[in-house]
N, CA, C and O atoms as a Maestro MAE file, in Angstrom:
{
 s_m_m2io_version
 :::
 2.0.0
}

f_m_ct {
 s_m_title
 :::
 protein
 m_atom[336] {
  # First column is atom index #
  i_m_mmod_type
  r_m_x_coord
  r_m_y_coord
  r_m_z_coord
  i_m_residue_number
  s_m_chain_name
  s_m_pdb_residue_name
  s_m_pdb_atom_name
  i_m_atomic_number
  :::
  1 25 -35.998 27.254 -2.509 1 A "UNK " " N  " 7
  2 3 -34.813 28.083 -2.585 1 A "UNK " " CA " 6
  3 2 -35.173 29.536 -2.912 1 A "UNK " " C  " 6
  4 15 -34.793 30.406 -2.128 1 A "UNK " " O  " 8
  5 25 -35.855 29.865 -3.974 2 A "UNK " " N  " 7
  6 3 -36.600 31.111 -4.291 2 A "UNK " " CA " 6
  7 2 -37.457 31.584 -2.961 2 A "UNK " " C  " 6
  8 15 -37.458 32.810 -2.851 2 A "UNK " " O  " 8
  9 25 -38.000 31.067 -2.189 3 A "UNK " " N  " 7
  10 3 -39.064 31.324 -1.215 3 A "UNK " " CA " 6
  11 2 -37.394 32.096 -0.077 3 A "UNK " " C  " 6
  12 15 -36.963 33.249 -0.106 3 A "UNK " " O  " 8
  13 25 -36.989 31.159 0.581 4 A "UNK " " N  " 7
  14 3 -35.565 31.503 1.150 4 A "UNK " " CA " 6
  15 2 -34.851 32.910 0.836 4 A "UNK " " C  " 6
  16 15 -34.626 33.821 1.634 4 A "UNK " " O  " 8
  17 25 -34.531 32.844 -0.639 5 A "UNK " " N  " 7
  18 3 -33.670 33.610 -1.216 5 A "UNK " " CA " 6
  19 2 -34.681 35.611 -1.058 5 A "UNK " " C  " 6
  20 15 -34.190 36.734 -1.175 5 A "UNK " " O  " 8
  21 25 -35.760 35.288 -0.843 6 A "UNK " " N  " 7
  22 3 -36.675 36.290 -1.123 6 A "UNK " " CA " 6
  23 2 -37.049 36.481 0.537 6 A "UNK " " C  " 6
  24 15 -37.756 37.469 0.738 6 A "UNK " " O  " 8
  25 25 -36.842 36.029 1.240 7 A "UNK " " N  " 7
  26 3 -37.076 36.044 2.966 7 A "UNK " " CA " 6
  27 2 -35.996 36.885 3.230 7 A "UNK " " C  " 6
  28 15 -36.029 37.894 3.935 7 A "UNK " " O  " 8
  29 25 -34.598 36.215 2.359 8 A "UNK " " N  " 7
  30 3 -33.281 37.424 3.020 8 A "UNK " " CA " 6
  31 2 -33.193 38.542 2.323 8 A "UNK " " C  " 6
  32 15 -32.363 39.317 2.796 8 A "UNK " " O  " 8
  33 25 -33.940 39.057 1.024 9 A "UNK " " N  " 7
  34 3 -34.265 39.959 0.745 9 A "UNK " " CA " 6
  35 2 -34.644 40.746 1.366 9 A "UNK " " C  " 6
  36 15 -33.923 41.719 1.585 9 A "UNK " " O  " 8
  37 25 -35.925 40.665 1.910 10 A "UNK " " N  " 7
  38 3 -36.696 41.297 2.249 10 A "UNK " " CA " 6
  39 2 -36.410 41.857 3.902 10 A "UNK " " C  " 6
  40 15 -36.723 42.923 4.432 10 A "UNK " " O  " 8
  41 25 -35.782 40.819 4.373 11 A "UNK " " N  " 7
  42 3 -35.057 40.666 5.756 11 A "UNK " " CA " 6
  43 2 -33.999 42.239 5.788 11 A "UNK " " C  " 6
  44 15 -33.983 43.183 6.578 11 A "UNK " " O  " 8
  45 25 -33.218 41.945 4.567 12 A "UNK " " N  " 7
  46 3 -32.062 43.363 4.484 12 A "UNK " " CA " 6
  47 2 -32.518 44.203 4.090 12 A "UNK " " C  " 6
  48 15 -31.800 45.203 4.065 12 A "UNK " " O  " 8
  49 25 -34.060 44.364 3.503 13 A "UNK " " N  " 7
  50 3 -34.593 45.693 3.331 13 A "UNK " " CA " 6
  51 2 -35.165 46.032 4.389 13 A "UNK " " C  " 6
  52 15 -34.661 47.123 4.655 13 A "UNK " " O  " 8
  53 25 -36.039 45.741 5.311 14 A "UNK " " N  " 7
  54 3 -36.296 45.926 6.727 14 A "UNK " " CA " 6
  55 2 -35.386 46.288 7.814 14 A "UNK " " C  " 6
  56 15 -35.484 47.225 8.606 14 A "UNK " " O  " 8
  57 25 -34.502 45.401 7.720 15 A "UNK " " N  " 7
  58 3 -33.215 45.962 8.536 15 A "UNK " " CA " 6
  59 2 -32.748 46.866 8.502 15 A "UNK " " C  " 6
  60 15 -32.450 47.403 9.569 15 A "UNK " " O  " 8
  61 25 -32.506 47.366 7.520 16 A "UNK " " N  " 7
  62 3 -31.875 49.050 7.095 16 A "UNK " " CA " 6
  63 2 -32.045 50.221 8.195 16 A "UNK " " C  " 6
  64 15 -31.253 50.925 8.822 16 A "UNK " " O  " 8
  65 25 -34.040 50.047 8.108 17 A "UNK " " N  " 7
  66 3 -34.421 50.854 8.855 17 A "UNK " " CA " 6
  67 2 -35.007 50.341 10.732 17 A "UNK " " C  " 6
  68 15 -35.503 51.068 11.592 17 A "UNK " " O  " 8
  69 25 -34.761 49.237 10.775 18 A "UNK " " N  " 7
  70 3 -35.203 48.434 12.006 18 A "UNK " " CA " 6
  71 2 -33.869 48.208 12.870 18 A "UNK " " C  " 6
  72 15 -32.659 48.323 12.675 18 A "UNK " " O  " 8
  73 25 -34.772 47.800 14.002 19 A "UNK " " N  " 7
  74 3 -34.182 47.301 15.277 19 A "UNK " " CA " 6
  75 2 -34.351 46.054 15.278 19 A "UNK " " C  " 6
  76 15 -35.567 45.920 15.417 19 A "UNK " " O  " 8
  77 25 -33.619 44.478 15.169 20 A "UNK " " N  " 7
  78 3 -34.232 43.228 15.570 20 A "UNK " " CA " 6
  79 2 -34.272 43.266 17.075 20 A "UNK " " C  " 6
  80 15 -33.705 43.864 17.989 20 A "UNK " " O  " 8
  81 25 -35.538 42.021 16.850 21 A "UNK " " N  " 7
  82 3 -35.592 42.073 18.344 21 A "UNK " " CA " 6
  83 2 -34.697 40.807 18.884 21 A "UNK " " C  " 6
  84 15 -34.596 40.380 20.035 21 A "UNK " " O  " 8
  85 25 -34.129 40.386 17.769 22 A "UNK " " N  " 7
  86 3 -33.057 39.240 18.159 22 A "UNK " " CA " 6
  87 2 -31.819 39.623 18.859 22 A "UNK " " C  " 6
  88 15 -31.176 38.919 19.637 22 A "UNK " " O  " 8
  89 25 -31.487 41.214 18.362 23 A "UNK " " N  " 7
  90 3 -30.008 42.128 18.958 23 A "UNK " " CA " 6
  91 2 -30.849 42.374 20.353 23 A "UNK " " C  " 6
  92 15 -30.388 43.267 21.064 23 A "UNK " " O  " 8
  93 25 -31.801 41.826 20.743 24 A "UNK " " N  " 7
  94 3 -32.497 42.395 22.339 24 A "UNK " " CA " 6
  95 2 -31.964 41.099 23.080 24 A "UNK " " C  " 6
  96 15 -31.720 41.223 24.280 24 A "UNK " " O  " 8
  97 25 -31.764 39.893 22.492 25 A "UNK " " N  " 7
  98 3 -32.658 38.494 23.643 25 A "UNK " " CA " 6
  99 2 -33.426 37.942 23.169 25 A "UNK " " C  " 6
  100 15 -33.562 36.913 23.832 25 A "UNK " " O  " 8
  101 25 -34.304 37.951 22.113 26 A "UNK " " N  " 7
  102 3 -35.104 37.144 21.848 26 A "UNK " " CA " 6
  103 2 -34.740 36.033 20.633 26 A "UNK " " C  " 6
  104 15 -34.340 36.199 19.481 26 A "UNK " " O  " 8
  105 25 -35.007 35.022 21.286 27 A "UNK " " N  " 7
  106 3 -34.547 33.480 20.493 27 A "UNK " " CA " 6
  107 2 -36.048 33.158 19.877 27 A "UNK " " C  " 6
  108 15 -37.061 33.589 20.427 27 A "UNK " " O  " 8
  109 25 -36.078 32.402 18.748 28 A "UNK " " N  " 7
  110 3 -37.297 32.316 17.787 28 A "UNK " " CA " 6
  111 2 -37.235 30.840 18.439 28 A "UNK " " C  " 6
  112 15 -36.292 30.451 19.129 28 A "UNK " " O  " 8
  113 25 -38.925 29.712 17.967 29 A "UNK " " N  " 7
  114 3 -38.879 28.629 18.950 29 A "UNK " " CA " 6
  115 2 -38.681 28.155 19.499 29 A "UNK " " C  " 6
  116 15 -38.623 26.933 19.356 29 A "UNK " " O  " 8
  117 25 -38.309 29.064 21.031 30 A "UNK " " N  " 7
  118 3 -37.614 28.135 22.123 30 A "UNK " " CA " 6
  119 2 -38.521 28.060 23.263 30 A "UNK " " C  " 6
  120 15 -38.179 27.686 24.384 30 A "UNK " " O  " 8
  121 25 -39.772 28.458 22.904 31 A "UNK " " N  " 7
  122 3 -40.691 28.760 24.256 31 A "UNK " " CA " 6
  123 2 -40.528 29.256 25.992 31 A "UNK " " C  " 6
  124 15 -41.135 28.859 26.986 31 A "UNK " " O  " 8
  125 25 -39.106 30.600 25.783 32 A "UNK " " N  " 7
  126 3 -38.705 31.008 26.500 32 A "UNK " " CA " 6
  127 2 -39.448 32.352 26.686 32 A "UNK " " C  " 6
  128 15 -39.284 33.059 25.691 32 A "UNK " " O  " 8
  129 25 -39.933 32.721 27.290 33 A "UNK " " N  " 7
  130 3 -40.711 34.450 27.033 33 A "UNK " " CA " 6
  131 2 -39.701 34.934 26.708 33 A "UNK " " C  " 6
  132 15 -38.673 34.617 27.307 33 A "UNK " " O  " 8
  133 25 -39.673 35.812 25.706 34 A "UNK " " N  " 7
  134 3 -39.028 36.510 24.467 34 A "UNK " " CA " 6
  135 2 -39.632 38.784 24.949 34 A "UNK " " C  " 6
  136 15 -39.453 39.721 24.172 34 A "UNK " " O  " 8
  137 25 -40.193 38.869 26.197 35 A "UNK " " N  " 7
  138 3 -40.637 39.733 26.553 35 A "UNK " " CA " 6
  139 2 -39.600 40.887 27.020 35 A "UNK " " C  " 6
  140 15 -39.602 42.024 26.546 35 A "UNK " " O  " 8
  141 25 -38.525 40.322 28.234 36 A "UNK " " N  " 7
  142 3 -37.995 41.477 28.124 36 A "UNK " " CA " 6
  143 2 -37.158 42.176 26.366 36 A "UNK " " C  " 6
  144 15 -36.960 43.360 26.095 36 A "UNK " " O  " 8
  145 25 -36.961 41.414 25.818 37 A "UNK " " N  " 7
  146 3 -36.189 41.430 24.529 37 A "UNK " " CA " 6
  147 2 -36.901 42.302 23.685 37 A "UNK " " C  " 6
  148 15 -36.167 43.132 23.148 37 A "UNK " " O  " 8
  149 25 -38.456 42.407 23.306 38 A "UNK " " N  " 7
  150 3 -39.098 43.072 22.828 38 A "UNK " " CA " 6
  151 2 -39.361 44.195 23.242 38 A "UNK " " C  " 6
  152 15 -39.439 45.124 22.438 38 A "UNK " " O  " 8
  153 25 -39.594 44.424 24.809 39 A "UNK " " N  " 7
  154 3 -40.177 45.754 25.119 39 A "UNK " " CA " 6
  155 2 -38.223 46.555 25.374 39 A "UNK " " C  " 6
  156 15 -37.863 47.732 25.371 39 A "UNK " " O  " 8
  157 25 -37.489 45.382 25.540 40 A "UNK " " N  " 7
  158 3 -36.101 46.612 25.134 40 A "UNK " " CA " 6
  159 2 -35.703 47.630 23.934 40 A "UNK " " C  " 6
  160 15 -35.176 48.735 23.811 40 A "UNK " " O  " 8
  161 25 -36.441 46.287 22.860 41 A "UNK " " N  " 7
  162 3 -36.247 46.430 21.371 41 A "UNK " " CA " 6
  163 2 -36.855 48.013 21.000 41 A "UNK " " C  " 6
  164 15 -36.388 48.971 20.383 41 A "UNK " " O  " 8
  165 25 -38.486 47.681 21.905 42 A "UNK " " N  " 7
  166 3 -39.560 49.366 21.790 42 A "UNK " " CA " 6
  167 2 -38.503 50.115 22.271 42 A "UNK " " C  " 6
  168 15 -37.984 50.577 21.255 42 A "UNK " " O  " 8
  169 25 -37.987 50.437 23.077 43 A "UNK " " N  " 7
  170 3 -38.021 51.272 23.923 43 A "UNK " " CA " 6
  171 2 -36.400 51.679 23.197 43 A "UNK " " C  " 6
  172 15 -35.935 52.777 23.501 43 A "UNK " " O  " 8
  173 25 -35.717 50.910 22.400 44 A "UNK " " N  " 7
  174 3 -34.331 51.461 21.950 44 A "UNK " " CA " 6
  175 2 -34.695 52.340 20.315 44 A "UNK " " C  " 6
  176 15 -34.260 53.400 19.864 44 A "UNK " " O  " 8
  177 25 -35.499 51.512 19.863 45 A "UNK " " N  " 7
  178 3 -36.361 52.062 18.703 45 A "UNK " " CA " 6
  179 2 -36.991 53.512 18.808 45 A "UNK " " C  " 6
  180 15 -36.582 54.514 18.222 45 A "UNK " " O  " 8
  181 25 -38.038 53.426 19.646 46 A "UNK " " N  " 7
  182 3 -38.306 54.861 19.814 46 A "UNK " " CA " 6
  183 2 -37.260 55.774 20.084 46 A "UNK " " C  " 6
  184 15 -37.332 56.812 19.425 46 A "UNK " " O  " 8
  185 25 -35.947 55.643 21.166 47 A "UNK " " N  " 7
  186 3 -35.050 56.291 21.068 47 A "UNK " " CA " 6
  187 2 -34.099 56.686 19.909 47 A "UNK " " C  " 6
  188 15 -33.300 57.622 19.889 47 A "UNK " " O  " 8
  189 25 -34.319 55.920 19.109 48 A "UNK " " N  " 7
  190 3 -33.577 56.330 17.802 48 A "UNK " " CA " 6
  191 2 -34.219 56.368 16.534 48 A "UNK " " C  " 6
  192 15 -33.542 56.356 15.505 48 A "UNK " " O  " 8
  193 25 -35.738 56.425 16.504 49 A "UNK " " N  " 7
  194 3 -36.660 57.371 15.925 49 A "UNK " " CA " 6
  195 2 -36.441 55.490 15.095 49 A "UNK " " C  " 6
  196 15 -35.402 55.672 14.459 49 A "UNK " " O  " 8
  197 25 -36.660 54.688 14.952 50 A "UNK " " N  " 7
  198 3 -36.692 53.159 14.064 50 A "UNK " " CA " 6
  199 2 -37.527 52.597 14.398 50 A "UNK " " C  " 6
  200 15 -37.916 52.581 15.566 50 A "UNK " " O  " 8
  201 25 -38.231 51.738 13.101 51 A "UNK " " N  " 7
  202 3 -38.906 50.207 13.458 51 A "UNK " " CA " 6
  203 2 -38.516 49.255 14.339 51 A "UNK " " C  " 6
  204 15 -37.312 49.034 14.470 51 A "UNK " " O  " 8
  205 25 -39.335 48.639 14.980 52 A "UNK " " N  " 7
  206 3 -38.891 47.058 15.672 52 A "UNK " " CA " 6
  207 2 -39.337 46.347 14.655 52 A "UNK " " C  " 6
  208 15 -40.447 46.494 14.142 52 A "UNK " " O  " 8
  209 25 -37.879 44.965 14.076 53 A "UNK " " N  " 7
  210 3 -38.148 43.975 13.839 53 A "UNK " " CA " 6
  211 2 -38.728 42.650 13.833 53 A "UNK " " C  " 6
  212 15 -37.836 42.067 14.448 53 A "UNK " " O  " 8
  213 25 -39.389 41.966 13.636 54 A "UNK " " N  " 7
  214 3 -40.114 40.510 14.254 54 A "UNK " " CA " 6
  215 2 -39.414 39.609 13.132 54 A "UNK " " C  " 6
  216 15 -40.064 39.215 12.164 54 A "UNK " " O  " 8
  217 25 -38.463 39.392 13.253 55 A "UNK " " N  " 7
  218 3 -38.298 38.117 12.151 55 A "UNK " " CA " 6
  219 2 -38.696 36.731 12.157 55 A "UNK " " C  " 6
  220 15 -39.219 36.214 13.144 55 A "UNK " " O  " 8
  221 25 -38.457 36.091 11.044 56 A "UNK " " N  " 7
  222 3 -39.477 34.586 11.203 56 A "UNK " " CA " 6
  223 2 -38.911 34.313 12.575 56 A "UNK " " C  " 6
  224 15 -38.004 34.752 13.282 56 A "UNK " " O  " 8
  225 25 -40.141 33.111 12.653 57 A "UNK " " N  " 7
  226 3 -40.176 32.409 14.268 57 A "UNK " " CA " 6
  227 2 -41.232 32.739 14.825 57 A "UNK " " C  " 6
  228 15 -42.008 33.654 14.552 57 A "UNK " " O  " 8
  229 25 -41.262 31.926 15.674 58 A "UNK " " N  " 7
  230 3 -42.460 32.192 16.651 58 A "UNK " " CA " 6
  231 2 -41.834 32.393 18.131 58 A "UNK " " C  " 6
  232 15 -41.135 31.546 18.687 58 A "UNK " " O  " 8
  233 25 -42.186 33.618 18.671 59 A "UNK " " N  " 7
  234 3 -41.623 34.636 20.170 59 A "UNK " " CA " 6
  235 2 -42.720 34.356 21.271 59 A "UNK " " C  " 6
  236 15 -43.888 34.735 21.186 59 A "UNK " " O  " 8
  237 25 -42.281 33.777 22.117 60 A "UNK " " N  " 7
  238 3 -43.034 33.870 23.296 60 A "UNK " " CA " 6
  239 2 -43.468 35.240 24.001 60 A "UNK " " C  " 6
  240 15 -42.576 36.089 23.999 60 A "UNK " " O  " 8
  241 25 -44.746 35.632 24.639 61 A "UNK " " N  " 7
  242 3 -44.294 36.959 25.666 61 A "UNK " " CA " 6
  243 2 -45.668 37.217 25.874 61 A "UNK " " C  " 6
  244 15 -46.664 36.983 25.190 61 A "UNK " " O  " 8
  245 25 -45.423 37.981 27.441 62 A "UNK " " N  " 7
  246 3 -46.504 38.295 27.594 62 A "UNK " " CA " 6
  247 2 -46.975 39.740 27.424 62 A "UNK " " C  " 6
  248 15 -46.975 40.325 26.341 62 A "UNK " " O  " 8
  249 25 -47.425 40.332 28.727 63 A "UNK " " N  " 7
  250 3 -48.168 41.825 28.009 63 A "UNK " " CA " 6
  251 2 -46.903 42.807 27.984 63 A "UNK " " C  " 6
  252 15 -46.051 42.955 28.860 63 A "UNK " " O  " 8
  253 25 -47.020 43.471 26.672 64 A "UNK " " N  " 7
  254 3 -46.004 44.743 26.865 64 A "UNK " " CA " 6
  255 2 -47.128 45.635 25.776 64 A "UNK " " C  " 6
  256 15 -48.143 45.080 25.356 64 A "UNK " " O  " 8
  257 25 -46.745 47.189 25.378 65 A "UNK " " N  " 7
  258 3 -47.011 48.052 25.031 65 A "UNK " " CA " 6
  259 2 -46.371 48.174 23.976 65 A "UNK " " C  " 6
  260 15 -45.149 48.027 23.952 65 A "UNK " " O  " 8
  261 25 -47.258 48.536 22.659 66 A "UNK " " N  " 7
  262 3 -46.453 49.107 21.271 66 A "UNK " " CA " 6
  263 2 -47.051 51.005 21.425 66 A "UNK " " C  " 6
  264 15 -48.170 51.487 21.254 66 A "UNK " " O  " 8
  265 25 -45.880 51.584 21.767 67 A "UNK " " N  " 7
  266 3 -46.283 53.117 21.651 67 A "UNK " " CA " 6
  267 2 -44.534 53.708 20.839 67 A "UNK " " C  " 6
  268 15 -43.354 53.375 20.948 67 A "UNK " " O  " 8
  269 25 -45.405 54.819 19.979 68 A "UNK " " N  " 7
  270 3 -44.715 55.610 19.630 68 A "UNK " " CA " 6
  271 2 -43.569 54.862 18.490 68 A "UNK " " C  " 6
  272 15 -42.486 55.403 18.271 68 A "UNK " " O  " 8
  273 25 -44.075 53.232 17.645 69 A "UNK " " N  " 7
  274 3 -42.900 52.647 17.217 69 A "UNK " " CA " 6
  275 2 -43.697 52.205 16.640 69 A "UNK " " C  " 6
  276 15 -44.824 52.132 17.129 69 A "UNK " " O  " 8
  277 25 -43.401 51.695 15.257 70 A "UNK " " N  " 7
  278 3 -43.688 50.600 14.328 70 A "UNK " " CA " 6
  279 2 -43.216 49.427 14.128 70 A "UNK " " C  " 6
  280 15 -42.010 49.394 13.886 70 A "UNK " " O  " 8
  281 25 -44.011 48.022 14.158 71 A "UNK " " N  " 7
  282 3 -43.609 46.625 14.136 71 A "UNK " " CA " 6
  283 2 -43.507 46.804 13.015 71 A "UNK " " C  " 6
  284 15 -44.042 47.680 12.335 71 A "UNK " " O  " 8
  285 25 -42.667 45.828 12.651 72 A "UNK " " N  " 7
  286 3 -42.772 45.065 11.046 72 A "UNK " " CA " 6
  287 2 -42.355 43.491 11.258 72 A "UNK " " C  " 6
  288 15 -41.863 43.209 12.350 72 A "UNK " " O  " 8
  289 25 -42.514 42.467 10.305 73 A "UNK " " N  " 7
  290 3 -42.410 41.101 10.408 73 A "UNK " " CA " 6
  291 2 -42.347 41.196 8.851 73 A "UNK " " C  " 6
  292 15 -42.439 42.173 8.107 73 A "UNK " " O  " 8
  293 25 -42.081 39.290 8.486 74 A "UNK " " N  " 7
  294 3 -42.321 38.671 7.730 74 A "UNK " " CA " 6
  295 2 -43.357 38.104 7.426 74 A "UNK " " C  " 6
  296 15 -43.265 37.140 6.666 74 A "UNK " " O  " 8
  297 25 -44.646 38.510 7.909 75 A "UNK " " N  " 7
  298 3 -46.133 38.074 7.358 75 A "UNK " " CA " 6
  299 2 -46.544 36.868 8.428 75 A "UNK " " C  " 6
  300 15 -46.581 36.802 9.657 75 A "UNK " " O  " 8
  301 25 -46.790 36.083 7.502 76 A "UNK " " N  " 7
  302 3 -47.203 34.593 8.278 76 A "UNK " " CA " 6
  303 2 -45.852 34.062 8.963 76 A "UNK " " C  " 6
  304 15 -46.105 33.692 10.109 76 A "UNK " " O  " 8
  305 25 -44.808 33.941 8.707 77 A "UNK " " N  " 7
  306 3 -43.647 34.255 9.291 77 A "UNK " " CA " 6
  307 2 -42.995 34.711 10.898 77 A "UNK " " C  " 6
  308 15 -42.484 34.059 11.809 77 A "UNK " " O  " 8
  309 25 -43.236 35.830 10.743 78 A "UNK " " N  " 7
  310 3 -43.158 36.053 12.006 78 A "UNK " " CA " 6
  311 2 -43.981 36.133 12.634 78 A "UNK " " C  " 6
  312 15 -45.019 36.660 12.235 78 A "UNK " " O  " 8
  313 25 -43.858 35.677 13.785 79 A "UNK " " N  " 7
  314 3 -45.448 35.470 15.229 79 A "UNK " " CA " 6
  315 2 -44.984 35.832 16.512 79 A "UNK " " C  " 6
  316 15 -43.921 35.401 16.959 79 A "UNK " " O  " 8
  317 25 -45.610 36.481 17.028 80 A "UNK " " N  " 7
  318 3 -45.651 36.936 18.529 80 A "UNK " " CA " 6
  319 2 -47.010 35.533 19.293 80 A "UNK " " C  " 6
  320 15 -48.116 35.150 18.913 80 A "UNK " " O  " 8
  321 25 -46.209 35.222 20.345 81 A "UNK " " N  " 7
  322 3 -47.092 34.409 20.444 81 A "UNK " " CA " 6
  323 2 -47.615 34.606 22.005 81 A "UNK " " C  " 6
  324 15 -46.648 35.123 22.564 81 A "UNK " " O  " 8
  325 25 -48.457 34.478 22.780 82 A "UNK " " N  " 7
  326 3 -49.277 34.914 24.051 82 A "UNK " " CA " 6
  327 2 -49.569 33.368 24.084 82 A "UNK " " C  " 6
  328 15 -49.720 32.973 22.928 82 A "UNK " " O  " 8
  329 25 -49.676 32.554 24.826 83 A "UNK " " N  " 7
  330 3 -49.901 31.547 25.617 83 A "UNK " " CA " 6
  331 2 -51.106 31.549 26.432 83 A "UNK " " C  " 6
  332 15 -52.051 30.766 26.335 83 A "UNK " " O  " 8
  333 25 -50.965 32.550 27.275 84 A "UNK " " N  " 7
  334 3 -52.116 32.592 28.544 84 A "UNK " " CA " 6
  335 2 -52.525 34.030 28.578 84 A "UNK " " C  " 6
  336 15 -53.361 34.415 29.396 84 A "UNK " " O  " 8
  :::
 }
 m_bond[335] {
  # First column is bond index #
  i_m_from
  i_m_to
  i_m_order
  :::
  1 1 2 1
  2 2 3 1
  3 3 4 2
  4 3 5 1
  5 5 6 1
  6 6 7 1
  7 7 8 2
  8 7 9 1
  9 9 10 1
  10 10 11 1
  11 11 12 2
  12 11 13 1
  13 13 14 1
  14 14 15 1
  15 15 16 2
  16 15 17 1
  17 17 18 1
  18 18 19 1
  19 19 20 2
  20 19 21 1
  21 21 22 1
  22 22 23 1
  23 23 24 2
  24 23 25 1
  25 25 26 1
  26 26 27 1
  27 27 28 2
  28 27 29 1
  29 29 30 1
  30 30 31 1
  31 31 32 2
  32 31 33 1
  33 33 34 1
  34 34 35 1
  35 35 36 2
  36 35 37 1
  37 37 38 1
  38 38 39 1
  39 39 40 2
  40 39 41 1
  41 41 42 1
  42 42 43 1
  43 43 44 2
  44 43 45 1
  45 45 46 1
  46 46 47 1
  47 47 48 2
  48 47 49 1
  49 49 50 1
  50 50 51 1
  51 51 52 2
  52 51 53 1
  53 53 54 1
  54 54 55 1
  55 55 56 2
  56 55 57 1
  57 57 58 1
  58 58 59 1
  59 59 60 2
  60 59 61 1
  61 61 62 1
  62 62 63 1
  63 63 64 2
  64 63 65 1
  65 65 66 1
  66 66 67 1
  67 67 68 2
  68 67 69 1
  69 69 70 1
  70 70 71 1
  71 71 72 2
  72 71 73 1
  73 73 74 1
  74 74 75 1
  75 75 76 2
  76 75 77 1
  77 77 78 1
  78 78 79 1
  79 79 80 2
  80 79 81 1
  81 81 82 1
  82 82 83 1
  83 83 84 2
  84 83 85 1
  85 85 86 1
  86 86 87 1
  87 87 88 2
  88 87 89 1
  89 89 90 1
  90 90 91 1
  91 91 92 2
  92 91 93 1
  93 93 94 1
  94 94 95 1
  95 95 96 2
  96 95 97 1
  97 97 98 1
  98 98 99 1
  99 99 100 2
  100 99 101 1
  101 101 102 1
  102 102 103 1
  103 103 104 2
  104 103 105 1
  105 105 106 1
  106 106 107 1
  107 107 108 2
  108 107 109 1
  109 109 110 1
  110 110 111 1
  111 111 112 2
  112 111 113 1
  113 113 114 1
  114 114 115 1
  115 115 116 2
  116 115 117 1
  117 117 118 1
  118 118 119 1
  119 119 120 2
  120 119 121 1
  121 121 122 1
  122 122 123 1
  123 123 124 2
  124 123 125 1
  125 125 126 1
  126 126 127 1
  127 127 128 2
  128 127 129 1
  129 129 130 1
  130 130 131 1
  131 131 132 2
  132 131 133 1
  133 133 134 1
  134 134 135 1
  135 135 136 2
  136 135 137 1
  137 137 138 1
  138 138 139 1
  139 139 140 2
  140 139 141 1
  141 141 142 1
  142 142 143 1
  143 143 144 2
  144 143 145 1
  145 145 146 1
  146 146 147 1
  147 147 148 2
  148 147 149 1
  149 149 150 1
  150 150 151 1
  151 151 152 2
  152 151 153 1
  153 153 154 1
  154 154 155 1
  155 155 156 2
  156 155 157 1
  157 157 158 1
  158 158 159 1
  159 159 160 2
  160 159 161 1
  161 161 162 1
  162 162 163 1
  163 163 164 2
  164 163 165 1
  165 165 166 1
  166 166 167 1
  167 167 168 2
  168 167 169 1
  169 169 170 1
  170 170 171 1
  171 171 172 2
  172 171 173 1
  173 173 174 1
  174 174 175 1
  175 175 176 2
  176 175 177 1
  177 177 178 1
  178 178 179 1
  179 179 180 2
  180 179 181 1
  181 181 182 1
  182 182 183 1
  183 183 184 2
  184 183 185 1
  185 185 186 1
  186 186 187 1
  187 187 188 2
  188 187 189 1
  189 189 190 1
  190 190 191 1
  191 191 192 2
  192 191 193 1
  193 193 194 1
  194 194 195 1
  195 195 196 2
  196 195 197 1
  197 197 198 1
  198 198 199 1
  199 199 200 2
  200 199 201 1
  201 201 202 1
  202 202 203 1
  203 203 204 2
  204 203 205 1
  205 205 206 1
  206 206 207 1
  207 207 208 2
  208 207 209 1
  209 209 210 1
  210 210 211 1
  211 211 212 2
  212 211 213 1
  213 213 214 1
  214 214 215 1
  215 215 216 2
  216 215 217 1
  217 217 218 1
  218 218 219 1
  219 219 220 2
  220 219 221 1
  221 221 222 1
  222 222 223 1
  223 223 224 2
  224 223 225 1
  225 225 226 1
  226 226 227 1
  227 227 228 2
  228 227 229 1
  229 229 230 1
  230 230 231 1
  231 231 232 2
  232 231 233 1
  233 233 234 1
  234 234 235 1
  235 235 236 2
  236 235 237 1
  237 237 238 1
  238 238 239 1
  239 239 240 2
  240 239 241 1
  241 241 242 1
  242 242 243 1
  243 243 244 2
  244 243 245 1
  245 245 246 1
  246 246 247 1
  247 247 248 2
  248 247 249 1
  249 249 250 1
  250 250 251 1
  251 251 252 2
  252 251 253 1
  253 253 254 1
  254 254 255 1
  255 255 256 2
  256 255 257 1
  257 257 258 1
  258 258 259 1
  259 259 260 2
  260 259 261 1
  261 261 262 1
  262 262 263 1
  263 263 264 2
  264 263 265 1
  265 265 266 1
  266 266 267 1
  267 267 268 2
  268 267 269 1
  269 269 270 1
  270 270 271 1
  271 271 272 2
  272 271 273 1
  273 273 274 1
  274 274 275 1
  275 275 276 2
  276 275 277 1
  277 277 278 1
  278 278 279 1
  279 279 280 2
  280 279 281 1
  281 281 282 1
  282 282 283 1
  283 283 284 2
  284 283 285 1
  285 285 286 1
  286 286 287 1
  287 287 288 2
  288 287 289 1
  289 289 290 1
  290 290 291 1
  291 291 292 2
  292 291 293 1
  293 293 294 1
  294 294 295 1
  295 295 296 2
  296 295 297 1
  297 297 298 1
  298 298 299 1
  299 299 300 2
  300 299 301 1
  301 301 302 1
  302 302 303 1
  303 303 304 2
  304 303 305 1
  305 305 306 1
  306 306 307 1
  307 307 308 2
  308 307 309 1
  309 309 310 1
  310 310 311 1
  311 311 312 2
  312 311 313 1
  313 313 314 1
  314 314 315 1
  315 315 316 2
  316 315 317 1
  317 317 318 1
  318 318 319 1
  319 319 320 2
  320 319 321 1
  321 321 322 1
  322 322 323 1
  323 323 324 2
  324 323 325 1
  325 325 326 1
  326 326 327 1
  327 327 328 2
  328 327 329 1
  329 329 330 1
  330 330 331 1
  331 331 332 2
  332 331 333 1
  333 333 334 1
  334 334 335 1
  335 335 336 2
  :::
 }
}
């Protein structure tokens, strides 16, 4: 419960200044490529000078570009995941 309670903490302090990439399309374990969702996420972020979010879960996707933006996650938590 403490572990939980300290995830949504930390979740609404990130958010403040972030973009999720969940408000893009991207669903956490569904083994759907989660790609266009992320490189929308970059590309709305840099436009409004913000972080991209990674919240827990694990995101499918393949190649995209981190320019001009900062990721953030939940540690072991959140995962970008590449397949092939």
């Amino acid at each position: 419960m403490k572990q939980l309670l300290l995830i949504l903490i930390l979740t609404s302090i990130i958010l403040a200044d972030s973009l999720s990439i969940l408000n893009y399309g991207a669903v956490p374990n569904d083994s759907i490529d989660d790609t266009p969702a992320i490189k929308s996420a970059i590309t709305a972020a840099v436009g409004v000078k913000k972080d991209v979010f990674i919240p827990a879960g694990r995101f499918f996707h393949k190649k995209f570009r981190i320019e001009g933006v900062t990721v953030r996650g939940l540690g072991d938590l959140s995962i970008l995941h590449a397949p092939n």
